[in-house]
C-alpha positions, 0 to 999 in steps of 0.5 A: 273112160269118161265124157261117152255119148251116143249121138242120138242112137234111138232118138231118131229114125228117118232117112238120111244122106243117100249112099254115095258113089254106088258103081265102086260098090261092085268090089268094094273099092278096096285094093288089097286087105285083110278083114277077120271079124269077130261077133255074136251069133244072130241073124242080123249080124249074119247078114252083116258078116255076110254083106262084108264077105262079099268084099273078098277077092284076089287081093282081099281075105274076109273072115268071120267067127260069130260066137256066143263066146265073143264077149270073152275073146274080144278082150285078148283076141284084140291085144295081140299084136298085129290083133287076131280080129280087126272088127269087133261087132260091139253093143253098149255093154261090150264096147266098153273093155274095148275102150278101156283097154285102148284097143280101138281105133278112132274112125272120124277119118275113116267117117269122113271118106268113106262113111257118106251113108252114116247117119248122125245117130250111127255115129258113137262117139267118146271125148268127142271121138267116133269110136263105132259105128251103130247099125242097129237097135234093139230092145226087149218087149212083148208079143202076145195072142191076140186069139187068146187074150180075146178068149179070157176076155182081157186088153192087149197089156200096157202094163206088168201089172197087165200081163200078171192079171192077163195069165190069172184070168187065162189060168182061171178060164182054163185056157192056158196054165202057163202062159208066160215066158222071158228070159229067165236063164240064169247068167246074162238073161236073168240079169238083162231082166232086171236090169230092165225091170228095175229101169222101169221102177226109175231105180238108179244102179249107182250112186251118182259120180260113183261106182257104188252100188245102189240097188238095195233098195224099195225099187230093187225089191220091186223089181224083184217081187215083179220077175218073181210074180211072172214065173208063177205063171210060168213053166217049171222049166223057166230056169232054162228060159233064154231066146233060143228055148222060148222061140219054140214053145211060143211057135207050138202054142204054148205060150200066150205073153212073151218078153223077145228082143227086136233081133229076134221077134220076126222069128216069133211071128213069122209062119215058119215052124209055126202051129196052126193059128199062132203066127196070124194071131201073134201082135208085137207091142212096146214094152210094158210099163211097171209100178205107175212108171211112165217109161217102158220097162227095158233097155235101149241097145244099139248093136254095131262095130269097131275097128281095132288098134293093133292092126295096119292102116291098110287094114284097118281101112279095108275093114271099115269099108268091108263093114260099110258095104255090109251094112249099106242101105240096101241090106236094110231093104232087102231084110226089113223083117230082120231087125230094127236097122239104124241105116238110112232108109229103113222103115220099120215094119209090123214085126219090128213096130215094138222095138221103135215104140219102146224107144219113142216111148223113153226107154233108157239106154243100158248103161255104158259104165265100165262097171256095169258089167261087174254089176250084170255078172253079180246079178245074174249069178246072185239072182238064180236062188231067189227065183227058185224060192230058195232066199228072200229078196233082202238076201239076194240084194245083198248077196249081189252087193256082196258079190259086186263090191269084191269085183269092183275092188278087184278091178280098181273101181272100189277102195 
């Protein structure tokens, strides 16, 4: 895969081309079809999924598999001929086996009729190609108590060093003994953090030009003493820290800073679930900056779709445009909360205020490399002893190198 760019997704977020021809919006306009999408398991893409299912009539069949698994069915699932799924819902890291395996579809055609709503930074292209379609951001950043942080006497935090100094002055003051949370599940979350820890010390993942790994290095091991430095203030239980299990100790006051993602940080403020006092006192900021960087310590997503290869024009059509009516702006308007929604017309709102700041504020995209993924895969298996004490830094650096450098021979991207 070569010459992959994004056009501008993150850079800009005003409105645009108002949505086109709205009475045909009744039925979708489409005559007859078949749309089975494949996706994540999240809010916003529920909404999504849900907006195409109204496509569904006599003539047209709509149906959805939402997953946490879909990362590792998108793969066979499109290679089948005709493929079992004709939308991948896809991010910058899961478009990528899509691509190199040619499983979809250019949608310049597809654009250029029906796509009148699309902005330009919607438009995700490849050698100049439209290969998806971004209909939403999203990033990891911080949400903190306002309440509490006032009690240890300590500002808002702007930087890692911050929230480390914020949890000792709350752990000294008696008011809370662990008051951090991230996502330090070992797998995909662990390898997500530092993957952005290590962006905010400006570290570089490879070599340029290459697929060799250049992470064992001083701004590696930065990365490393940071995630380790935050789980001191954590509880014991931070090995099983993902989204799903920070989301409730966060809503029952046990926890006064915490790394979400825009997807899912209206869950953490809103009233519902919450105890008394935690959703008027939660403030949602950008991601924090480490080690005197100037960029915020995290990644740039987009989340959005594709359309598969081996399937029929007729329902290749019928897909794109099932997804055109699922992410028309009138979602966006009427779930702002939701997420940080890349479709003309959204605004953002308090709650998604973070997500829009750490990109404004430089964020660095999540690096849309086909080896990537071999690298978040050494990472998070490789990272989980050194969390826990049980190895030093130099050892898990060299252990993910190790473990990475064997995948990337296997896969071609190595002699």
């Amino acid at each position: 895969m070569k010459g992959l760019l994004v056009a501008s997704v993150g850079a800009s977020f005003g409105a645009a081309a108002l949505l086109a021809g709205s009475a045909a919006w009744a039925d979708c306009g489409i005559e007859k079809g078949s749309v089975r999408i494949l996706s994540n398991d999240f809010e916003a893409l529920h909404i999504v999924a849900s907006g195409a299912e109204e496509c569904a009539s006599a003539t047209v069949t709509v149906t959805k598999n939402q997953t946490t698994e879909h990362k590792t069915i998108q793969v066979p699932a499109l290679t089948t001929d005709p493929a079992t799924y004709t939308v991948a819902m896809v991010a910058n890291n899961s478009i990528v086996p899509l691509l190199n395996g040619g499983l979809i579809r250019p949608l310049d055609e597809y654009v250029a009729k029906w796509g009148q709503q699309l902005t330009p930074n919607q438009l995700v292209k490849v050698d100049g190609k439209v290969m998806g379609i971004a209909f939403m951001i999203n990033d990891q950043h911080v949400v903190y108590r306002k309440d509490l942080l006032e009690q240890a006497g300590v500002q808002p935090p702007k930087t890692y060093e911050d929230i480390l100094a914020a949890a000792q002055a709350l752990r000294d003051k008696g008011i809370m003994q662990d008051p951090l949370a991230a996502n330090f599940k070992p797998g995909w979350d662990l390898a997500e953090e530092f993957v952005n820890m290590y962006q905010g010390y400006g570290g570089e993942f490879f070599e340029p030009g290459t697929a060799k790994l250049a992470i064992d290095n001083k701004e590696g091991a930065q990365a490393l003493a940071t995630l380790k430095a935050m789980s001191g203030f954590m509880s014991r239980d931070f090995v099983t820290y993902d989204t799903n299990s920070v989301k409730p100790i966060w809503e029952a006051g046990k926890v006064a800073i915490a790394t979400v993602w825009g997807s899912r940080v209206g869950a953490f403020v809103d009233a519902e679930g919450a105890a008394p006092g935690v959703s008027e006192n939660s403030v949602v900021t950008e991601a924090p900056t480490v080690g005197g960087g100037t960029v915020p310590a995290s990644s740039l997503w987009w989340d959005g779709f594709a359309i598969a290869g081996n399937i029929s024009d007729e329902d290749a059509e019928a897909s794109f445009r099932a997804m055109m009516h699922g992410i028309r702006p009138e979602v966006a308007k009427a779930h702002p909360d939701v997420t940080a929604w890349l479709i003309a017309g959204a605004e953002p709102t308090p709650a998604l205020a973070g997500v829009f700041a750490t990109a404004k504020a430089g964020a660095r995209p999540y690096p849309m490399l086909p080896y990537m993924g071999i690298l978040h895969t050494a990472l998070g298996n490789e990272l989980a002893e050194y969390m826990q004490g049980q190895e030093d830094a130099k050892k898990a650096l060299a252990d993910v190198t190790q473990a990475y450098n064997t995948a990337a021979k296997e896969n071609g991207f190595l002699n």
